[in-house]
N, C-alpha and C positions, 0 to 999 in steps of 0.2 A: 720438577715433574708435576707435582700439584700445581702451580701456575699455571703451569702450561695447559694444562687439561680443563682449568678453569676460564682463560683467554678463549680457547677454541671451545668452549662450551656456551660462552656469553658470545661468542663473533655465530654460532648457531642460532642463538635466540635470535641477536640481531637481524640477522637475515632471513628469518623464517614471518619474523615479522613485518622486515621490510617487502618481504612478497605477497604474505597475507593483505596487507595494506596497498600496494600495490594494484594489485589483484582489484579488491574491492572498491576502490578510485575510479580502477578502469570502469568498473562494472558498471558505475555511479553514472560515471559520465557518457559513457553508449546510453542506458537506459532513459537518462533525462536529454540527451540528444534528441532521440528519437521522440519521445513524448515531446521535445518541445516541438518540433514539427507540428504534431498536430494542435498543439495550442496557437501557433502562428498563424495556423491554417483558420480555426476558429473565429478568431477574433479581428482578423483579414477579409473573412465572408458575412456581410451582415445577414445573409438569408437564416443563420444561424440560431443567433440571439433570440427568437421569438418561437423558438420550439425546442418543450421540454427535455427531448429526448439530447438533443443537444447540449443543452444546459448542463443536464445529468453528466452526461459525458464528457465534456472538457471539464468538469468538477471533479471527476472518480478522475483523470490523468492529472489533472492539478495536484488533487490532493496525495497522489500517489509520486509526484515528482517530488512534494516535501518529504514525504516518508522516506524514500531513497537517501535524500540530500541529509537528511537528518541521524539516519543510520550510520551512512560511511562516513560524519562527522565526528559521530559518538567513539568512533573504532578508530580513527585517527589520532583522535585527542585521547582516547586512554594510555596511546605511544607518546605524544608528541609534548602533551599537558598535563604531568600525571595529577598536579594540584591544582584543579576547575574550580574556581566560585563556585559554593552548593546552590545558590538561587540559580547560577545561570544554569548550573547542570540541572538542576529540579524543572526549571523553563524547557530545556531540551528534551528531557524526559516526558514529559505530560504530553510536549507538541507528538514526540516518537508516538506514546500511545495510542494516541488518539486519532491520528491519520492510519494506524496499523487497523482500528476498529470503525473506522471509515467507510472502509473499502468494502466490506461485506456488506451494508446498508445501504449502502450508494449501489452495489448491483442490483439488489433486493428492490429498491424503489426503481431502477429500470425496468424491472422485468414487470414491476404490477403497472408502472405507464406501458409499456408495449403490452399487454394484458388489454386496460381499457382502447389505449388504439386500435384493437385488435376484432375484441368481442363488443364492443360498446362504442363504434367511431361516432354515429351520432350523436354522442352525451363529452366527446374526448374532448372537446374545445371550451366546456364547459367544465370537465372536473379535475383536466390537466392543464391548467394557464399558466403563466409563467411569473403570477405572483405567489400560487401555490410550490410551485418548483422552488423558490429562493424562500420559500418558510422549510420546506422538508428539507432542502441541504443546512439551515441554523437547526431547527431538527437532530439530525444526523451530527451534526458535530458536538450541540447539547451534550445527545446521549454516548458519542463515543467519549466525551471529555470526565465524563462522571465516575471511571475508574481512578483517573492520573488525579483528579482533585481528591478525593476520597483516602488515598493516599497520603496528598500532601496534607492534608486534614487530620489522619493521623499522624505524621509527624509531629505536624504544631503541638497536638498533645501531649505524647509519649517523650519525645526529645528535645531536650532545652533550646530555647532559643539560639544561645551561642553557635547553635550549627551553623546558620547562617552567615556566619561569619569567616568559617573558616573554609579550607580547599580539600578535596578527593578526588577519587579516580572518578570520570565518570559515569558512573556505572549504576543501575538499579540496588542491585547486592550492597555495595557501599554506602549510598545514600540512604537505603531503607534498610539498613543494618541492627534491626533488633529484634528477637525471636519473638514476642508477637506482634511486632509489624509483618510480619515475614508470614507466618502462618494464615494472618488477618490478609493479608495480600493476594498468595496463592489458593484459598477460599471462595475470594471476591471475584477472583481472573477468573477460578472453576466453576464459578458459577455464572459468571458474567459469559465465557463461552459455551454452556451447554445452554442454556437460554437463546443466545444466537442462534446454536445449531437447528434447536428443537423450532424455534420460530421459522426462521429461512427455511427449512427443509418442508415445514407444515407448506408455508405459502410457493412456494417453485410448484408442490405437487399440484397445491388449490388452481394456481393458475396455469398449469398447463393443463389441465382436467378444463377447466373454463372453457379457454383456448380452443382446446379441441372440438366443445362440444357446440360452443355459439356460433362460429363460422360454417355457414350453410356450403361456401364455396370450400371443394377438398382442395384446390390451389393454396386460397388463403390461409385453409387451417395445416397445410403442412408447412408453409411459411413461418405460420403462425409458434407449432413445433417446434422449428428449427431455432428461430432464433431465441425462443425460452431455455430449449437445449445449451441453447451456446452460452447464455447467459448464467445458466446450470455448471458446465463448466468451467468459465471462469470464477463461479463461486468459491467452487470446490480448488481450484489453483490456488486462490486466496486463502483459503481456511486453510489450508495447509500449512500457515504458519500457525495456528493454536494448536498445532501436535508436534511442534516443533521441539519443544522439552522431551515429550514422550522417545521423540524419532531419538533425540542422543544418549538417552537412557540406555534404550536398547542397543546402540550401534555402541555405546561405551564400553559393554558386557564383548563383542566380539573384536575390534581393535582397539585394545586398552594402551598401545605403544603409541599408538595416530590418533587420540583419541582428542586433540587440539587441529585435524587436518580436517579428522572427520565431522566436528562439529562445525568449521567454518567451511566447508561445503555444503551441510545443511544447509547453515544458513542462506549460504546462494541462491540453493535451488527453490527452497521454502517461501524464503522474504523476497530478496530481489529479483528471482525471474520472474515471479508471476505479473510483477509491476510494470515487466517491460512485456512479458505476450498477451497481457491483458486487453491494453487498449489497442494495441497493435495488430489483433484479431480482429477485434471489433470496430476499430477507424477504418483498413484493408478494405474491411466487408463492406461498409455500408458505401454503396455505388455515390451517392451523392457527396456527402464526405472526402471520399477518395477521388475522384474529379476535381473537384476545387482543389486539394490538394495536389494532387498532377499540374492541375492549370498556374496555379503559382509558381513552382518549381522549375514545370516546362520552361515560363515563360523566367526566368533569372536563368534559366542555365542557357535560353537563345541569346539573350541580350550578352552574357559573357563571351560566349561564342563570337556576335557579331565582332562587340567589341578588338577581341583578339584577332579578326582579319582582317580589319580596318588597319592596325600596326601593323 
């Protein structure tokens, strides 16, 4: 009887988890589908390359197709590999980070270039070029990478070498498995996100106030609005994953029986949708973007087309 109740209890796990994973593969790969569309599109059009606005934005869906691909790796291999080389998990982890802290500064610096194109166009060829653009994305990744090294910095100290050497789950909890790494950790993140907050929230305000008030044309400055708004947000989609612990804390307290179902839907909705309607808002939008993209498409799905009625 006990057997039996143990068989059908692990053939539970098993398939709870073969779904979770499932599930989250699929997700992976619609959302990097789709993004890669528009990276194809990018680098297919040279009018591209030589405006920042561009730049920025095949960077924020770059950087946002590793964070995806890196996630539902992590969540694979905690089924598949329970014993990870810790360097290579500690390599996975940092990349995870840091593309997760990416994505809000990568909006942030679009919103202050559409800002000067906006209120300042005759100064914008001068103080958004596009050798400035490829310093502020090393920039950006500096400062997102300064958590995950920090980190691994304390590790080196606190835990013997030997770790390196040996395998675990992959997983942050495991890897950084010692109460003050752990407290030193959860400190550095809480302070590392209200610093975000406080700063992006300052600056969206500063420049849509700008926004508004330099644009002599009401066309231009509700233009101008709208796409600060949108870029507002998609900020806010994004942030959404630094309350992600919060959100299952609380949702833990009212389905304590689903409380493994309900966390990896968070996770969904938190981390991975926003990576897929992010850019896909903002590529949709932007008329020129989305033409070239049409135009390549169109023109592969006539050429199949012909092809098939010529046979």
């Amino acid at each position: 009887m006990n057997s039996t109740m143990l068989q059908n209890s692990a053939q539970d796990k098993f398939l709870d988890a073969f779904v979770r994973n499932f599930v989250l593969v699929l997700f992976g790969i619609t959302i990097n589908s789709i993004n890669g569309v528009f990276v194809f599109t990018f680098f297919r059009s040279s009018i591209f390359y030589n405006d920042p606005r561009y730049i920025l934005y095949i960077h924020l869906v770059i950087n946002d197709m590793l964070m995806v691909f890196i996630s539902v790796m992590l969540s694979v291999l905690a089924y598949a590999w329970p014993k990870v080389p810790v360097p290579f998990c500690v390599i996975l982890l940092i990349i995870a980070a840091t593309t997760h802290k990416n994505t809000p500064l990568t909006l942030a610096g679009m919103a202050v270039e559409r800002y000067v194109a906006i209120c300042k166009p005759l100064h914008h060829h001068q103080i958004c070029t596009v050798r400035r653009t490829y310093i502020l994305i090393s920039l950006i990744w500096g400062v997102g990478a300064i958590p995950g090294l920090t980190d691994l910095i304390v590790i080196l100290i606190v835990r013997p070498l030997s770790i390196f050497t040996t395998g675990t789950v992959c997983s942050s909890t495991n890897v950084y498995s010692t109460p003050y790494h752990e407290e030193l950790s959860k400190a550095m993140y809480g302070l590392y996100s209200s610093v975000v907050w406080v700063i992006l929230v300052f600056t969206y305000c500063q420049v849509l106030t700008a926004a508004r008030r330099a644009s002599a044309d009401k066309t231009s400055a509700k233009k101008a609005q709208n796409t600060i708004l949108l870029h507002g947000a998609q900020l806010l989609l994004c942030m959404l994953s630094y309350i992600t612990g919060i959100i299952d804390k609380i949702s833990a307290q009212f389905f304590l029986a689903d409380r493994t179902k309900v966390t990896f839907t968070n996770f969904l909705l938190t981390n991975l949708l926003p990576r897929l309607l992010t850019p896909l808002i903002y590529g949709v939008r932007d008329k020129l973007f989305y033409n070239h993209m049409k135009g390549h498409f169109a023109c592969k799905l006539l050429i199949v087309r012909v092809e098939s009625t010529k046979k």
